[in-house]
N, C-alpha and C positions, 0 to 999 in steps of 0.2 A: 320044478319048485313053484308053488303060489306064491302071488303076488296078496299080499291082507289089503283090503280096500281101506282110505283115512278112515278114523272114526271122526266122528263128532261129538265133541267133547263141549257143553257150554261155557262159557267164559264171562267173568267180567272183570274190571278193575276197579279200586279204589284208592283216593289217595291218603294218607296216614302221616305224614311229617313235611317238613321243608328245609331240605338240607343248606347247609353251608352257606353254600352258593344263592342261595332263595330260592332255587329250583325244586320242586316237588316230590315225593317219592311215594311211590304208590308199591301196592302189591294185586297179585293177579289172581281170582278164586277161578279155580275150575273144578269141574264138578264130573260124574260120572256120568256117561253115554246116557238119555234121556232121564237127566236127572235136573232141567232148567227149575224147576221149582227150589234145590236143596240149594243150587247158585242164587235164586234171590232171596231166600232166608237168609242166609247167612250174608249176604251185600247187606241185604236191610237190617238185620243185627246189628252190626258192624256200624253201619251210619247212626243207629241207636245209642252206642253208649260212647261215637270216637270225638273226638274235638270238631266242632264250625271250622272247614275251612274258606266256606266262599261269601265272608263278611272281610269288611274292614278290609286292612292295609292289603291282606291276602288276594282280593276279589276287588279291587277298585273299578269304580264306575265310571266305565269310557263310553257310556250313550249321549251323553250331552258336547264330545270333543269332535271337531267335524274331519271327516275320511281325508287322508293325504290325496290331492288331485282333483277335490273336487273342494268348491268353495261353502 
């Protein structure tokens, strides 16, 4: 019996809601064996017409708060 080698399949994720909890929920595009171009049309589509999520209350700005442990 062969053994089939993994494919490699492109991947990426995005995220699309925030549930309940405030916790995020994302979904995961993957695309066909050297198909990385058709995985980032479609992420970039996607970020084209989905809602801002990394403004405001969502994305709060912790650069100015100083690192636990150091002063």
């Amino acid at each position: 019996m062969a053994v089939e080698p993994p494919q490699s399949l492109p991947s990426g994720s995005a995220p699309i809601d925030v549930g309940p909890a405030g916790l995020p929920i994302g979904i995961q595009i993957v695309a066909n064996t050297f198909d990385d171009l058709g995985a980032f049309r479609l992420a970039a589509s996607y970020a084209r017409v989905s809602q801002p999520f990394f403004d405001g209350a969502l994305f709060p700005d912790f650069r100015d708060q100083p690192v636990q442990g150091k002063p």
